[in-house]
Structure formats: C-alpha cells, structure tokens
N, CA, C and O atoms as a Maestro MAE file, in Angstrom:
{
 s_m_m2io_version
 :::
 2.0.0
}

f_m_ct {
 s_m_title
 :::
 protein
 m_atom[292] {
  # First column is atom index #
  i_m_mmod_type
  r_m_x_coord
  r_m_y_coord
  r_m_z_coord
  i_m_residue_number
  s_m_chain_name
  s_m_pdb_residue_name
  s_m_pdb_atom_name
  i_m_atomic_number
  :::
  1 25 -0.742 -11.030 21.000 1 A "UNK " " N  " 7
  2 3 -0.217 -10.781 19.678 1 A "UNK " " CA " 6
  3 2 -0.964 -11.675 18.683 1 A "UNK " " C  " 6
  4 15 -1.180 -12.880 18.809 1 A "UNK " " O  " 8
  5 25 -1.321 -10.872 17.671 2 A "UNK " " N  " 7
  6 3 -1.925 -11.688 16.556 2 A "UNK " " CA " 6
  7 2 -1.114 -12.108 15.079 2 A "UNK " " C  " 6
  8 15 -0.266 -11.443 14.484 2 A "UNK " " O  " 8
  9 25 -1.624 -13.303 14.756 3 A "UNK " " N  " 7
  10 3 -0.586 -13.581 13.447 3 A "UNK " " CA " 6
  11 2 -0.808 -12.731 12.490 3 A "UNK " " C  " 6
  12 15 -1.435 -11.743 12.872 3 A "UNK " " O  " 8
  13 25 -0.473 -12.746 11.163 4 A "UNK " " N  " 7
  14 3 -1.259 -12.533 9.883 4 A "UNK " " CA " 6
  15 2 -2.423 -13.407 9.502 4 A "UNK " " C  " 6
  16 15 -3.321 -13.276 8.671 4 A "UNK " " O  " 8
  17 25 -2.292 -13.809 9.879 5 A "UNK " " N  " 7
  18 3 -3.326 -14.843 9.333 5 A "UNK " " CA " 6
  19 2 -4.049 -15.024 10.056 5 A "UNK " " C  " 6
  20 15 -4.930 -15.788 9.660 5 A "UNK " " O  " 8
  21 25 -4.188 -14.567 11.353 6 A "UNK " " N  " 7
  22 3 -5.825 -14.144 12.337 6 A "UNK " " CA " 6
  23 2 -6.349 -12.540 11.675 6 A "UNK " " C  " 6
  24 15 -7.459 -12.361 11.174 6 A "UNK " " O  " 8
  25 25 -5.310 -11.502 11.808 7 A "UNK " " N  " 7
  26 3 -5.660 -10.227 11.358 7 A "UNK " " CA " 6
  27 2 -5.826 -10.281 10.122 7 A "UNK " " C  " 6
  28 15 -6.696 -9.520 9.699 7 A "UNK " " O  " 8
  29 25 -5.184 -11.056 9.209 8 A "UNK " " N  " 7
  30 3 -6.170 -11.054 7.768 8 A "UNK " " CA " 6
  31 2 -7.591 -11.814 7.680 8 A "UNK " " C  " 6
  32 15 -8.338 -11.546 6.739 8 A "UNK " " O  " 8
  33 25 -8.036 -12.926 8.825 9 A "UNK " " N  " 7
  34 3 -9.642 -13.267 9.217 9 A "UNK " " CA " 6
  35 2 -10.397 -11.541 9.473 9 A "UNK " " C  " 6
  36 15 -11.311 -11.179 8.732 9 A "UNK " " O  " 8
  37 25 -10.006 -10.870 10.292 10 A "UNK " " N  " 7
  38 3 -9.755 -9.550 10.694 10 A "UNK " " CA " 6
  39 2 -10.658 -9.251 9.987 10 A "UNK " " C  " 6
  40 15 -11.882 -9.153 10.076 10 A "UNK " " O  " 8
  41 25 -9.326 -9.011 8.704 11 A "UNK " " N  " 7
  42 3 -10.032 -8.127 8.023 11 A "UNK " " CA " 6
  43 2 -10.064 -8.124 6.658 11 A "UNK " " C  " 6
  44 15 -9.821 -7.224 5.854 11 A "UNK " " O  " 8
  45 25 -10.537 -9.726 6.452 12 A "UNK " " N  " 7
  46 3 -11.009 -10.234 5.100 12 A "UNK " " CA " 6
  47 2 -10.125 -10.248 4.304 12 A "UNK " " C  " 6
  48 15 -10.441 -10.463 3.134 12 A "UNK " " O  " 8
  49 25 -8.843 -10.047 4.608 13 A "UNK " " N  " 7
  50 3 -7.436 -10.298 3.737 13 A "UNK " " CA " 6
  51 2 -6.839 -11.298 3.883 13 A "UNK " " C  " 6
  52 15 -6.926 -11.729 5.033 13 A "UNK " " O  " 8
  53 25 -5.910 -12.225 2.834 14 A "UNK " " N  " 7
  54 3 -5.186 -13.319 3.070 14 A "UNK " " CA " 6
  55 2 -3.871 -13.196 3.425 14 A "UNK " " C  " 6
  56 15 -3.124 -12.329 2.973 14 A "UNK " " O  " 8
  57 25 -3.587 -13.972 4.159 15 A "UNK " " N  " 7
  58 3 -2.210 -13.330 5.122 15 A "UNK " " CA " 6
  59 2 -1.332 -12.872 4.462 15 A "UNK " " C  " 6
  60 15 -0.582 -12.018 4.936 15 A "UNK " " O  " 8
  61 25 -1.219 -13.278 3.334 16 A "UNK " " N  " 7
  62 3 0.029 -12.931 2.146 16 A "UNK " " CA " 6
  63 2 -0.439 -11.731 2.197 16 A "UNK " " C  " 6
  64 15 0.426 -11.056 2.756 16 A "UNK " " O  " 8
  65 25 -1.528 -10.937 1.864 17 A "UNK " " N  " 7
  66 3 -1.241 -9.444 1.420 17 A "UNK " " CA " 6
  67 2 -1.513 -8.355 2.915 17 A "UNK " " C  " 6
  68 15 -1.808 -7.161 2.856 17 A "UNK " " O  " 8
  69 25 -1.320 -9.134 4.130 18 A "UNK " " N  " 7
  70 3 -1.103 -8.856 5.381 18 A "UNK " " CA " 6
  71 2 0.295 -8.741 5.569 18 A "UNK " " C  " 6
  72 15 0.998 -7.814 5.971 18 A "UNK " " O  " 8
  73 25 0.587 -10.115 5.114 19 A "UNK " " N  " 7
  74 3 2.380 -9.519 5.323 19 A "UNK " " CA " 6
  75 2 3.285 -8.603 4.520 19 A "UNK " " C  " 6
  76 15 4.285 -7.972 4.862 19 A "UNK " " O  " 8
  77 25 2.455 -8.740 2.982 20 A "UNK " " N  " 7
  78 3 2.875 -7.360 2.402 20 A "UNK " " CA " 6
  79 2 2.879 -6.352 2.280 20 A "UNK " " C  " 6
  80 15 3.556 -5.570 1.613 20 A "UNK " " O  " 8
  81 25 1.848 -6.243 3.142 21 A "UNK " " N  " 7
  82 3 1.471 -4.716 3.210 21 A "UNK " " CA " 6
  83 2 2.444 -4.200 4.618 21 A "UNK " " C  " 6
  84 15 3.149 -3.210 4.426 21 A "UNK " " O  " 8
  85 25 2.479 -4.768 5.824 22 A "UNK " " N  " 7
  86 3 3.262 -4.479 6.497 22 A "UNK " " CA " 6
  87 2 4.812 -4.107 6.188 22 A "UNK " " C  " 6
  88 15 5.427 -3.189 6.731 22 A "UNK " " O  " 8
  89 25 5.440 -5.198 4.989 23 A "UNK " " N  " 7
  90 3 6.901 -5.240 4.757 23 A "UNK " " CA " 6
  91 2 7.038 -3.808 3.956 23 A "UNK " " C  " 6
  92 15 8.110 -3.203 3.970 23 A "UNK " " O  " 8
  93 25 5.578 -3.167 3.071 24 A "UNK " " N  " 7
  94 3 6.033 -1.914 2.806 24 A "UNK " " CA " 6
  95 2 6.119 -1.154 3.628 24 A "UNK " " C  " 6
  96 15 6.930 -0.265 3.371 24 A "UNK " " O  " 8
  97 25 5.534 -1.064 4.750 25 A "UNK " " N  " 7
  98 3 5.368 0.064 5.844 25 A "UNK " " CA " 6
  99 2 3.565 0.709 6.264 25 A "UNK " " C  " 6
  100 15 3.176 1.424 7.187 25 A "UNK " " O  " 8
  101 25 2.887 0.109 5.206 26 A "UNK " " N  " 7
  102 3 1.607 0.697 5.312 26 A "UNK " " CA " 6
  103 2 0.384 -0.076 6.469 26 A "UNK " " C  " 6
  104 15 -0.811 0.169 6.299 26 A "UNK " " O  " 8
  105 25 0.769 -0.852 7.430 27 A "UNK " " N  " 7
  106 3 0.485 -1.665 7.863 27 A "UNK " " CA " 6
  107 2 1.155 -1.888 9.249 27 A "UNK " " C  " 6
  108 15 2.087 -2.690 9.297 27 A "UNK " " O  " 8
  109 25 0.662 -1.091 10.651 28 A "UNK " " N  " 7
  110 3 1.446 -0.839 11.612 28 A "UNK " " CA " 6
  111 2 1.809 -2.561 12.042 28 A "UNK " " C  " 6
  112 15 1.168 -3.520 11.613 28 A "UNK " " O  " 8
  113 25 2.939 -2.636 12.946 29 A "UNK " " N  " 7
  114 3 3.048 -4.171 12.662 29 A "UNK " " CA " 6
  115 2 4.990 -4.179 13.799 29 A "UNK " " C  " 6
  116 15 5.922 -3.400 13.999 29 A "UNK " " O  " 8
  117 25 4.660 -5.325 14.112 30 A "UNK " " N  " 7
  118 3 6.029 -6.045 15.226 30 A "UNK " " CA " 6
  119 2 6.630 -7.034 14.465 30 A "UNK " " C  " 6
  120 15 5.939 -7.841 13.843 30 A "UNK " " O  " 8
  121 25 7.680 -7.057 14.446 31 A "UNK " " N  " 7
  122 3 8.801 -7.656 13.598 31 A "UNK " " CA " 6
  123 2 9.571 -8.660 14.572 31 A "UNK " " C  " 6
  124 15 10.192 -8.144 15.502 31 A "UNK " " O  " 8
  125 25 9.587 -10.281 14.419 32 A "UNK " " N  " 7
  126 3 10.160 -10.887 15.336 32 A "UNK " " CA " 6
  127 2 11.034 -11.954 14.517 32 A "UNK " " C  " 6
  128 15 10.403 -13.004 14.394 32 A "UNK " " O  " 8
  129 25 11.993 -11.983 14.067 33 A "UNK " " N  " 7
  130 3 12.588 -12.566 12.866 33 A "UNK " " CA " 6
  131 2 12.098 -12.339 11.871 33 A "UNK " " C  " 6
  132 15 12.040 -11.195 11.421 33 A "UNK " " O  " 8
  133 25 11.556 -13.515 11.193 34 A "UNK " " N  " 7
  134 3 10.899 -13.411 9.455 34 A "UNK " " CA " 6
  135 2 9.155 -13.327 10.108 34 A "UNK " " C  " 6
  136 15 8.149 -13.541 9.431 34 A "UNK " " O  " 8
  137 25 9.184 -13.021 11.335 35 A "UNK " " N  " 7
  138 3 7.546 -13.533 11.984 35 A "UNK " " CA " 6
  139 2 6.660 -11.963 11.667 35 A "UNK " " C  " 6
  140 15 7.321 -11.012 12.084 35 A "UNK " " O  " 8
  141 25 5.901 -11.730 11.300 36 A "UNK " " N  " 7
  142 3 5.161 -10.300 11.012 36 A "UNK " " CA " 6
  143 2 4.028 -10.748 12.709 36 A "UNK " " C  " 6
  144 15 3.360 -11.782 12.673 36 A "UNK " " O  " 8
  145 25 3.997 -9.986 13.801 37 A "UNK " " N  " 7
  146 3 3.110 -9.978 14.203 37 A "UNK " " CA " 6
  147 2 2.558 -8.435 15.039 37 A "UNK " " C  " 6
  148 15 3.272 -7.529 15.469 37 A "UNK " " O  " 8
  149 25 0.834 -8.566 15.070 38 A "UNK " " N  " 7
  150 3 0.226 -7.524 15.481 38 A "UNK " " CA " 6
  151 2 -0.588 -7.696 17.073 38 A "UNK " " C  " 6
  152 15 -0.855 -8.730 17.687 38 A "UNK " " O  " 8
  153 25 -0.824 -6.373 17.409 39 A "UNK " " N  " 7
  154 3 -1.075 -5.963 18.604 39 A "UNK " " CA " 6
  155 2 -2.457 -5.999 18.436 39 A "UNK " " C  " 6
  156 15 -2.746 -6.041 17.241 39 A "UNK " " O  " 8
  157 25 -3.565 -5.997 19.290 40 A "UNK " " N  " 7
  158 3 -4.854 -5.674 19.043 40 A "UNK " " CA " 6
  159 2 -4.738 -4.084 18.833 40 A "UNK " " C  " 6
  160 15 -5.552 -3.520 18.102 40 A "UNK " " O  " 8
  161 25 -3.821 -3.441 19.415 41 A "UNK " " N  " 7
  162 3 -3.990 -1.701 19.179 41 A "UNK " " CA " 6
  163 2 -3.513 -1.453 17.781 41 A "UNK " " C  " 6
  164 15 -3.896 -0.423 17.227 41 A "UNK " " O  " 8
  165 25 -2.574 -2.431 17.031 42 A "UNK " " N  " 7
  166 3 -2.045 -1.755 16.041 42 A "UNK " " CA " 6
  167 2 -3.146 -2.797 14.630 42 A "UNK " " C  " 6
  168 15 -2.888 -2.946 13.436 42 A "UNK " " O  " 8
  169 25 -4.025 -3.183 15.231 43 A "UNK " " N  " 7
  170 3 -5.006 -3.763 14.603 43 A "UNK " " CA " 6
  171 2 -6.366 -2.209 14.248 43 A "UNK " " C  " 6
  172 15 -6.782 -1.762 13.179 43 A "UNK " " O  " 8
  173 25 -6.690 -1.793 15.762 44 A "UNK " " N  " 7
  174 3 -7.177 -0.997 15.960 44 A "UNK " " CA " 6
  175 2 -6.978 0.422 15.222 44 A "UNK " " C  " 6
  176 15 -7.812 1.297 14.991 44 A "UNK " " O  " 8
  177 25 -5.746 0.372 14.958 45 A "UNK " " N  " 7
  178 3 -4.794 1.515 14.351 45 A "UNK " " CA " 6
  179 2 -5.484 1.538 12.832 45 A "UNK " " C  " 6
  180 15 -6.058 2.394 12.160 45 A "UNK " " O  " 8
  181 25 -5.209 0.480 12.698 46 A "UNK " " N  " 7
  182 3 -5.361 0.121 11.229 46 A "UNK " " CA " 6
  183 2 -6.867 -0.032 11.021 46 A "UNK " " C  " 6
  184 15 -7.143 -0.349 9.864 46 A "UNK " " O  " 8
  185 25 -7.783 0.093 11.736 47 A "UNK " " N  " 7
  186 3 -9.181 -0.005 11.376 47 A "UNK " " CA " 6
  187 2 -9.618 1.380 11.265 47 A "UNK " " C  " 6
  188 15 -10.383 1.748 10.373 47 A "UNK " " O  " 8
  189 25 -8.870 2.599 12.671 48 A "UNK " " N  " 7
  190 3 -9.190 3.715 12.504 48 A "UNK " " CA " 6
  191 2 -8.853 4.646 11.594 48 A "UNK " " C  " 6
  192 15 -9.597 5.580 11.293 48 A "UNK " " O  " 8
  193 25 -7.317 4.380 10.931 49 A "UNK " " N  " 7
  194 3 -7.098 4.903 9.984 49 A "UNK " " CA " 6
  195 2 -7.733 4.587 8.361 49 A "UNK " " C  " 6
  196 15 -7.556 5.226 7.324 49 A "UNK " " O  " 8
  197 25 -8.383 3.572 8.571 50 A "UNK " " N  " 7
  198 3 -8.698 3.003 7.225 50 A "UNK " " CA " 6
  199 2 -7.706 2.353 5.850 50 A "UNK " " C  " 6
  200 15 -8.006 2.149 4.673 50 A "UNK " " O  " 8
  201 25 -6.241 2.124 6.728 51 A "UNK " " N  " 7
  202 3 -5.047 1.833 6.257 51 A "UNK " " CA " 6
  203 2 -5.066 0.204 5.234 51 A "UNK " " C  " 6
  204 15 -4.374 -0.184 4.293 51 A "UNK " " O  " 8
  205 25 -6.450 -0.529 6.154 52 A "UNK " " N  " 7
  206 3 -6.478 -2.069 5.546 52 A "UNK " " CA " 6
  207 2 -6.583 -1.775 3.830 52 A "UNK " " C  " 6
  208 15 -7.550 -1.260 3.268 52 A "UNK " " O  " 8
  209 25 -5.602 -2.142 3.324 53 A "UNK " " N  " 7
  210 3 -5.383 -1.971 1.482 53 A "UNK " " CA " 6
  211 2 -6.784 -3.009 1.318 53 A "UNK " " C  " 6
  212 15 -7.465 -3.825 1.940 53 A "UNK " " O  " 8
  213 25 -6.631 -2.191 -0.252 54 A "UNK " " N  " 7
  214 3 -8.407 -2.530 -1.033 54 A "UNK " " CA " 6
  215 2 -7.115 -3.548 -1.940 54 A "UNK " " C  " 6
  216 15 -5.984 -3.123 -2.174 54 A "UNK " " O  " 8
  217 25 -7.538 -4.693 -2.273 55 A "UNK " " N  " 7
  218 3 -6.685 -5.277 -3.684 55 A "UNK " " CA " 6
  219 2 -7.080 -4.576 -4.970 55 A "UNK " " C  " 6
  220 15 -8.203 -4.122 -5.188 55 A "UNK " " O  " 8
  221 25 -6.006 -4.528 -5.831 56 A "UNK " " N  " 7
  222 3 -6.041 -3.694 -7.107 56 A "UNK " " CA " 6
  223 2 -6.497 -4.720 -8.260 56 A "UNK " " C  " 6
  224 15 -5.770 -5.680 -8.512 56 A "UNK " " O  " 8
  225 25 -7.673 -4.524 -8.946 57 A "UNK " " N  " 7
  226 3 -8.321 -5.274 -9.678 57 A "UNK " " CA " 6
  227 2 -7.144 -5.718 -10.402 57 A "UNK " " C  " 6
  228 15 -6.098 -5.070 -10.371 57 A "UNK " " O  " 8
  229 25 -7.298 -6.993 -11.170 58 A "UNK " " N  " 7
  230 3 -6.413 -7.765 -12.212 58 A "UNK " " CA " 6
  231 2 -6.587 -7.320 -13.258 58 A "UNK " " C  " 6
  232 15 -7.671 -7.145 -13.813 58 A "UNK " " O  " 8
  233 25 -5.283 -7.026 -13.744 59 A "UNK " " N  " 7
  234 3 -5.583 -6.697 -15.242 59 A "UNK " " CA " 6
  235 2 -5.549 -7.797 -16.392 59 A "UNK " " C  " 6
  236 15 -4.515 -8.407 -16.663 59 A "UNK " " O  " 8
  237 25 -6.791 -8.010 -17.064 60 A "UNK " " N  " 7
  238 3 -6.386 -8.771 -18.221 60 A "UNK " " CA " 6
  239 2 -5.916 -8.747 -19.599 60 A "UNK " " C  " 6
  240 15 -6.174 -7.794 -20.335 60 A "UNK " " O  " 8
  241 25 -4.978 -10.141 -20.126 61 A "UNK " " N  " 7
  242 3 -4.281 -9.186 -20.970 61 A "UNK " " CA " 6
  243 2 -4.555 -10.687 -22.097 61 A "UNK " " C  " 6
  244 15 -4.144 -11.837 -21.942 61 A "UNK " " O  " 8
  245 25 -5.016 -10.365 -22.706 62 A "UNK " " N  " 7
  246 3 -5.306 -11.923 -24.111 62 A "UNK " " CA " 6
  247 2 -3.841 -12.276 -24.800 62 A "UNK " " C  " 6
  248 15 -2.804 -11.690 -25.111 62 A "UNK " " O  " 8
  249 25 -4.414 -13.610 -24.842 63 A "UNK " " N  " 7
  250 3 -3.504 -14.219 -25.313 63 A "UNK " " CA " 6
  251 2 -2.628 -13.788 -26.383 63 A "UNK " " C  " 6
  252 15 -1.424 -14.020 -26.273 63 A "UNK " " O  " 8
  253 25 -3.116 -13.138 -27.491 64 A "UNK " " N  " 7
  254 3 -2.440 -12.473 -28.729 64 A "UNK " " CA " 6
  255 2 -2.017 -11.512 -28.574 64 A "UNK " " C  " 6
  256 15 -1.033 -11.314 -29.287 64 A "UNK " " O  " 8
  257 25 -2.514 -10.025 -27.379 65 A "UNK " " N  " 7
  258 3 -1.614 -9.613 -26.898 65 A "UNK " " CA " 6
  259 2 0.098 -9.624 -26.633 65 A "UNK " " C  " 6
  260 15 1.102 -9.105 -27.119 65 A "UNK " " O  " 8
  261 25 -0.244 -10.501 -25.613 66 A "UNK " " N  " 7
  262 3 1.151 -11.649 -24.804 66 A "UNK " " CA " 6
  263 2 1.696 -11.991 -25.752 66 A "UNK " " C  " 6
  264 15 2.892 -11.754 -25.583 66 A "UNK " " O  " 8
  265 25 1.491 -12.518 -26.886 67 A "UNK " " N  " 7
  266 3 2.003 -12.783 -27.545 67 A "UNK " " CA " 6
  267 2 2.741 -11.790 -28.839 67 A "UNK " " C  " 6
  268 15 3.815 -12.180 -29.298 67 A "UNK " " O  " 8
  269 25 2.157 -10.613 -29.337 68 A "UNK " " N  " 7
  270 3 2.566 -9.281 -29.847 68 A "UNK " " CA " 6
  271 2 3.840 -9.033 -29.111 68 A "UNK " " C  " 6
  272 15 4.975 -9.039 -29.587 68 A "UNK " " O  " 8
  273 25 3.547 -8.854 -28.108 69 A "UNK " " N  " 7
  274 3 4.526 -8.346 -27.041 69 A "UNK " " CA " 6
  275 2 5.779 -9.059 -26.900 69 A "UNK " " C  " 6
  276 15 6.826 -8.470 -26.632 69 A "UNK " " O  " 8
  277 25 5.696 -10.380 -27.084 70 A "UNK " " N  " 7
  278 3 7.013 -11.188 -26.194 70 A "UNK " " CA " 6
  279 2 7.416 -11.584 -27.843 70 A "UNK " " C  " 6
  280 15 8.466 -12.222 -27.913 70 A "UNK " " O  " 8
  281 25 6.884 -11.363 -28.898 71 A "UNK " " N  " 7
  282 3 7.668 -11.003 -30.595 71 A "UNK " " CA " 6
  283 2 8.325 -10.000 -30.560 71 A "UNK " " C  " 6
  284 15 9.528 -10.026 -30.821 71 A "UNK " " O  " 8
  285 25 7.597 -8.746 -30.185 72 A "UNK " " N  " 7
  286 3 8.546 -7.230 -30.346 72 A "UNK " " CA " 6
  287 2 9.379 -7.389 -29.592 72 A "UNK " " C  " 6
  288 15 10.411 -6.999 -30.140 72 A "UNK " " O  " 8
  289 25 9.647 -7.836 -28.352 73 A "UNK " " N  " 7
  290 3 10.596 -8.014 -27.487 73 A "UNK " " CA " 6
  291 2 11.975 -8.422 -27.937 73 A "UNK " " C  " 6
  292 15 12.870 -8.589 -27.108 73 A "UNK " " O  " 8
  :::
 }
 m_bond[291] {
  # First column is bond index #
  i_m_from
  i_m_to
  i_m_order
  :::
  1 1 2 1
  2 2 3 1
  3 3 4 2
  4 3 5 1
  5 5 6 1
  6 6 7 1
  7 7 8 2
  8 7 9 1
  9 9 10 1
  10 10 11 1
  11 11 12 2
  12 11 13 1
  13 13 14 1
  14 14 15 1
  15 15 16 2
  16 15 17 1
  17 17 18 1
  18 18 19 1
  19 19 20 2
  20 19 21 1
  21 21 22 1
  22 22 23 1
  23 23 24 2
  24 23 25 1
  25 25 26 1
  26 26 27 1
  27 27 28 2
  28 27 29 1
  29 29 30 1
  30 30 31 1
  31 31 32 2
  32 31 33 1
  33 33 34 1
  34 34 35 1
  35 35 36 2
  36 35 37 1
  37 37 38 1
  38 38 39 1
  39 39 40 2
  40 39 41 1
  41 41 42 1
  42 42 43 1
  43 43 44 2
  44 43 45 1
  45 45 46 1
  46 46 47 1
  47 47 48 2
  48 47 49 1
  49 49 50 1
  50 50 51 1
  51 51 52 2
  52 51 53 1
  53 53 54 1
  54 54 55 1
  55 55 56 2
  56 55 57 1
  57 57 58 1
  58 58 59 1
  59 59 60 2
  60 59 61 1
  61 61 62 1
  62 62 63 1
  63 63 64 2
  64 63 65 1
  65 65 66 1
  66 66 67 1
  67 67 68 2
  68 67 69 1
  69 69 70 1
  70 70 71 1
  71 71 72 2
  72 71 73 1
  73 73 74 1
  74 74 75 1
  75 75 76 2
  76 75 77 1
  77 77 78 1
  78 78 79 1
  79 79 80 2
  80 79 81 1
  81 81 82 1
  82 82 83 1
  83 83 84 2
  84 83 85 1
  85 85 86 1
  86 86 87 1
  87 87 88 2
  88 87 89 1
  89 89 90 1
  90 90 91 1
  91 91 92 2
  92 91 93 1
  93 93 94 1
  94 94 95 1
  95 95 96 2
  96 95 97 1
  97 97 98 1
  98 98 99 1
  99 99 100 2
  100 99 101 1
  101 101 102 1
  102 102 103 1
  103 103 104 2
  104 103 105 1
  105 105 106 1
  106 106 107 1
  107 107 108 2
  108 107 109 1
  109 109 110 1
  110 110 111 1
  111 111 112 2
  112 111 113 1
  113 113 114 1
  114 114 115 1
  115 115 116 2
  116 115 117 1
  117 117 118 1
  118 118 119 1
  119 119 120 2
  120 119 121 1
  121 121 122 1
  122 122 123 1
  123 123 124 2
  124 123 125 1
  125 125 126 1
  126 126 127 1
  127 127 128 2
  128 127 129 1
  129 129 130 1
  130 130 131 1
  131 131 132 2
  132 131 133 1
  133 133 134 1
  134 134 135 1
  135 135 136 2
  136 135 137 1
  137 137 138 1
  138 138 139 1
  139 139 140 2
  140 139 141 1
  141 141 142 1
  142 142 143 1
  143 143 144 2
  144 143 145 1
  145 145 146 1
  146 146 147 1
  147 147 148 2
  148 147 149 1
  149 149 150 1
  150 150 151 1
  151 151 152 2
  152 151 153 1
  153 153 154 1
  154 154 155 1
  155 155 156 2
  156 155 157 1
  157 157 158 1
  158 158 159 1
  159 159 160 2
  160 159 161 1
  161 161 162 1
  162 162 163 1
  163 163 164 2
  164 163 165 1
  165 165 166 1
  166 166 167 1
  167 167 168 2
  168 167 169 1
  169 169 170 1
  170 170 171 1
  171 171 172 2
  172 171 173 1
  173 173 174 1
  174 174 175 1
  175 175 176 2
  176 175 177 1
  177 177 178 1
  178 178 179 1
  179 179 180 2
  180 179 181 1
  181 181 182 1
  182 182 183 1
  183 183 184 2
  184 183 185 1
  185 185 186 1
  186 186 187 1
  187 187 188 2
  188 187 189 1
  189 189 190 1
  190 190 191 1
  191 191 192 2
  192 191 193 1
  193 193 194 1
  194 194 195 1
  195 195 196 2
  196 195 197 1
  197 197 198 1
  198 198 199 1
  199 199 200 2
  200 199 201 1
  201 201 202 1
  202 202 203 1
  203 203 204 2
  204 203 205 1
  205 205 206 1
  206 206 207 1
  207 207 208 2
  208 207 209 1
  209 209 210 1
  210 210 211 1
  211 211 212 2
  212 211 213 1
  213 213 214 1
  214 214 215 1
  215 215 216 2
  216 215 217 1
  217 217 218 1
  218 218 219 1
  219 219 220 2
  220 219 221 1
  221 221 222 1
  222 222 223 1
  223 223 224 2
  224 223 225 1
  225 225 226 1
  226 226 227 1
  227 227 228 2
  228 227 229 1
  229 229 230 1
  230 230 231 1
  231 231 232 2
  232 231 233 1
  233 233 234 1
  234 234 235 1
  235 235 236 2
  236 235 237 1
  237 237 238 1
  238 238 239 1
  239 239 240 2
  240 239 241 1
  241 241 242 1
  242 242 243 1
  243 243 244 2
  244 243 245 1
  245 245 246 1
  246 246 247 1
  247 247 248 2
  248 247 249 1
  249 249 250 1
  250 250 251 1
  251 251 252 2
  252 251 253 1
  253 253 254 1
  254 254 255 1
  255 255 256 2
  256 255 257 1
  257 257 258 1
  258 258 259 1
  259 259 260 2
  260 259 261 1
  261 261 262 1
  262 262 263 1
  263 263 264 2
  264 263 265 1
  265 265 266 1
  266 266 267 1
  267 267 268 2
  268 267 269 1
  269 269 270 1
  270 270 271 1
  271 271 272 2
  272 271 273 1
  273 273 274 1
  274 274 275 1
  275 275 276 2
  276 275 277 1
  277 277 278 1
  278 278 279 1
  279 279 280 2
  280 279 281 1
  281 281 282 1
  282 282 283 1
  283 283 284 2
  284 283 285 1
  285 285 286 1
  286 286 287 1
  287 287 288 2
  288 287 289 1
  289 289 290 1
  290 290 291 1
  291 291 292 2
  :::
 }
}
C-alpha cells in the first residue's frame, strides 16, 4: 500500500491534491480512518485511465479589483 505522498512522487502531485482528489471520488483509493491509501493496481488504474487531475491555473485578481468588490459587498 502506498501513501499519498509516495503516489503524489508518482505522479508529480502534492499529497494534498492526492488526497483531494480521492475524497471527491475521482481518484481510485482505500480508506483506513482519516488515512487515504493506494494499491499499486489502483495506482495503475489511475495511470491507464488518465484520471491523475491537471491543476487548474490560478486566477489573478488585482488589488483594486478586491477591493471594488469587498465595497459593493
């Protein structure tokens, strides 16, 4: 059994968005208390399906923006 944090070495992800991706469901995965851990097959799973999530670029938002915003608010 592998942690998150070997399968995110894996597969270039940081365990945090290893364990999140599992807690949605998109991310085959063994549940042992609060412990997220994986199988080499459900590693495998996830390489063949192409399931490993891409991160979603950051959006930036300027300061005067943020600030427009949290006035109209």
């Amino acid at each position: 059994m592998l942690t998150a944090k070997e399968v995110g070495e894996l597969l270039q992800l940081s365990s945090r968005m290893v364990k999140d991706q599992a807690a949605a469901g998109v991310l085959p995965h063994h549940r042992f208390g609060k412990h997220y851990r994986f199988t080499r097959g459900d590693v495998a799973e996830i390489v063949r399906l192409g399931a490993a999530p891409v991160k979603p670029p950051r959006r930036r938002v300027s300061v005067e923006d943020l600030a427009r915003d949290f006035r109209a608010a």
